[in-house]
N, C-alpha and C positions, 0 to 999 in steps of 0.2 A: 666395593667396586665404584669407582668415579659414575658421576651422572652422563659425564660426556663419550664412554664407553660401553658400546652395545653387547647385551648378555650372549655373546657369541665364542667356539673354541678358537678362533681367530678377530679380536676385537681391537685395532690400534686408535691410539689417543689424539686428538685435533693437532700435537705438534708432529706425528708422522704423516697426518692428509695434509696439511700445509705443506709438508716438504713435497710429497708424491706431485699436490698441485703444482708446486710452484716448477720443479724438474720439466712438468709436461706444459705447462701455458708458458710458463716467463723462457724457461733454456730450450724449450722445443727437443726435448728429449724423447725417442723413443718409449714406447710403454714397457716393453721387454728391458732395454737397457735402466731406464728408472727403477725398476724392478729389482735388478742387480745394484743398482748404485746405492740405493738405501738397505739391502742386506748387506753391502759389504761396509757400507759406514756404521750401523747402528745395529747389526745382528738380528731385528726383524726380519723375518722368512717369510716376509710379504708375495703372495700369487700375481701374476700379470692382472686377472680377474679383480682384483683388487684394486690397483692402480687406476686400471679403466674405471670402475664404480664411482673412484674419487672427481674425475670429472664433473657427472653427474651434479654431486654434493653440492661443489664448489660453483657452478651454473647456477644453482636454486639461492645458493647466499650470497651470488653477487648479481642476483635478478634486479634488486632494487639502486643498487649502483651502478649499473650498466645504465639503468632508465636515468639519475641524474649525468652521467657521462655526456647521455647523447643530447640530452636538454641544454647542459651547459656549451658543446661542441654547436649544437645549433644556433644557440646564442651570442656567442662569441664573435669576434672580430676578424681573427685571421686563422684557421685551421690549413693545414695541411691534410691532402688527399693520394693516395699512391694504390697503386698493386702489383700485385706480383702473380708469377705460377709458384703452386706446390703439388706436392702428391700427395693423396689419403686413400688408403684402401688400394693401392697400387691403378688408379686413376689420376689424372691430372684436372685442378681445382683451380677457379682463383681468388686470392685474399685482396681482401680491399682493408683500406683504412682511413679513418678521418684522426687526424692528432693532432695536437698543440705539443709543447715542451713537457707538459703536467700532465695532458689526458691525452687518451688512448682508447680507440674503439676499431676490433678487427671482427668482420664478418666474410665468411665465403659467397659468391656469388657468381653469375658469368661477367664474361670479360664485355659487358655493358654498360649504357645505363642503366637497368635493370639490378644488375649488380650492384653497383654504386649506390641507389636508391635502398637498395636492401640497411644500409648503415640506418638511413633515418634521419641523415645529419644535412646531407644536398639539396633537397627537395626545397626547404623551407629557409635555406640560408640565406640572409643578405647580407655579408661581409664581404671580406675580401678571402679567395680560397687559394692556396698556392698548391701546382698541380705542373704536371709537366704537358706535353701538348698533344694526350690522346685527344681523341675527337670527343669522345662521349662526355669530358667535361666541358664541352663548349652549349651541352643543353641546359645550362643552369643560367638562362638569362637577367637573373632575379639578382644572380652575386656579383661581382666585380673579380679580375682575375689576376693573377700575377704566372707568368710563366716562368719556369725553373731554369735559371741564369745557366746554372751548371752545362744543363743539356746545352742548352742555346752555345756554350760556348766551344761543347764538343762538335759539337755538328761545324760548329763557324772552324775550327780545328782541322775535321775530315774533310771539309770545303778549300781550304788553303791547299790539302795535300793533294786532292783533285786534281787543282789549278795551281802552281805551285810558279805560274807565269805572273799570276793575280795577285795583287795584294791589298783586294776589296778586303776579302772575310776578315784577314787580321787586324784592318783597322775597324773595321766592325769591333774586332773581339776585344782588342784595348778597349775602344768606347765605353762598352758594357763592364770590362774590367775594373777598368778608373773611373766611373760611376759608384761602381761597389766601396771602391773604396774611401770615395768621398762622402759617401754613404754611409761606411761608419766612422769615418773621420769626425763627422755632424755629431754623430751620434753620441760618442765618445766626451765630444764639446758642450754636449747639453742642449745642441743645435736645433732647431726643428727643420731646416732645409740646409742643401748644400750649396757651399760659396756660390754665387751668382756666375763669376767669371770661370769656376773650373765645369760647373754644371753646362756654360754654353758651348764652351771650346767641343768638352764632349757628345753632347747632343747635337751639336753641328757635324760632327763627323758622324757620329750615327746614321745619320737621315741621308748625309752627301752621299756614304759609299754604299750602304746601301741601295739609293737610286741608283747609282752608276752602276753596282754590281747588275740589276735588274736590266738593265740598258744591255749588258754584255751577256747575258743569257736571258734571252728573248721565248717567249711558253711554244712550246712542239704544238705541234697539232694533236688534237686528241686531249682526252683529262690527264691522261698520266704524264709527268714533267719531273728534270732531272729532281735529285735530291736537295742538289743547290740552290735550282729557282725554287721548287717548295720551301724552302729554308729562307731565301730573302724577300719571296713572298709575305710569308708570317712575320717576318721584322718589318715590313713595311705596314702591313694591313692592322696588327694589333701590336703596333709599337704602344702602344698606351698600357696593355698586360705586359709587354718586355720589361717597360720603364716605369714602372707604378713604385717599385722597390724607391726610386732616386726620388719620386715625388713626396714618397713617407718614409723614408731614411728613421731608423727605430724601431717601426709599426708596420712594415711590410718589408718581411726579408727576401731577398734576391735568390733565393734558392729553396728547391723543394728535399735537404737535407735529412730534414727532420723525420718527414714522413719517411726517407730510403732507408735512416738508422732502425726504425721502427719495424720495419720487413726484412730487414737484412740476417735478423738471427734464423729466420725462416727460411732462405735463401742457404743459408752456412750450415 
């Protein structure tokens, strides 16, 4: 009997837990359906009980890889931060993650900072974090920020259709657009900034329409204010995390894609 198989009447071998693991953390597979999917591939008449146990395993063997995950995720440069809702136990949770292209770190937590902190990765960071524009990562005055172009350009988007008299938001939205793209035009070139002349045209129009948008929806009384003014608000006030992408064209991406791909199988 292999060393790596326990003296049990039901005993499978490190490449059937690799598979169960991988079904339930990488494809977010049900435990019951994982269950099914490797009897019906490989003829093991694996229990649910079983499957769930492999968890466990593969938590303990990748304790000590998770601790450099989060060392290097706090070390690093530019992580991506995102969350989402899920269900477990027929309750609703939420997943946080800090990621790069390579690494990957997902913890449950509340929809906080508190949550957030739970990664281990935010607290201590001083990089640059790309993130989209919940409030909670605005406690992390230590790192420098880039907001998620994506969003910004949907909102500038449902803003146009709002006002569809206006045509602030979409010269806003070009701005941001043809930045990105000059952004990786640079990039592409070996560049380290982008053309001086295409970089002001568009940063001049940034800054104009959005003043003027703010000119033409003026704040209500009270905190709460349309969708708009909060939205041209934030382009004004932290245009410096909008536009950080166009100032490091390479080294800060314009969108918080990476973290979405990351949580999406979760989502699906």
């Amino acid at each position: 009997m292999p060393a790596t198989v326990a003296g049990s009447p039901a005993s499978y071998g490190p490449n059937l837990r690799a598979l169960a693991a991988y079904l339930l953390v990488f494809q977010h597979i049900p435990i019951e359906r994982s269950a099914q999917l490797i009897t019906d591939l490989t003829g093991a008449n694996v229990s649910t009980g079983w499957v769930s146990g492999v968890l466990g395993q593969a938590a303990e063997a990748v304790a000590d890889s998770l601790k450099l995950i989060r060392a290097l995720l706090t070390l690093g440069h530019v992580p991506h931060a995102d969350e989402t809702t899920t269900r477990i136990g027929g309750g609703r949770r939420w997943l946080h993650v800090a990621c790069t292209e390579r690494l990957t770190l997902l913890g449950l937590g509340p929809r906080s900072r508190e949550g957030a902190n739970g990664l281990g990765v935010l607290p201590e960071f001083r990089g640059v974090v790309v993130h989209d524009s919940l409030a909670l990562y605005d406690g992390y005055p230590d790192a420098r920020h880039q907001l998620c172009g994506e969003h910004l350009i949907r909102e500038l988007t449902a803003a146009a259709e709002d006002h569809p008299d206006e045509r602030r938001p979409l010269q806003v939205r070009w701005a941001l657009a043809e930045l990105n793209k000059q952004a990786k035009k640079a990039t592409d070139q070996g560049l380290a900034d982008i053309a001086p002349e295409r970089a002001l045209v568009c940063l001049e129009s940034f800054h104009h329409e959005a003043a003027v948008g703010l000119s033409l929806h003026p704040r209500a009384p009270g905190r709460k204010q349309s969708p708009t003014r909060n939205l041209l608000e934030r382009l004004r006030h932290r245009s410096a995390d909008v536009l950080r992408f166009a100032d490091l064209p390479g080294l800060v991406p314009s969108t918080n894609n990476t973290g979405e791909r990351v949580l999406r199988p979760v989502k699906t």
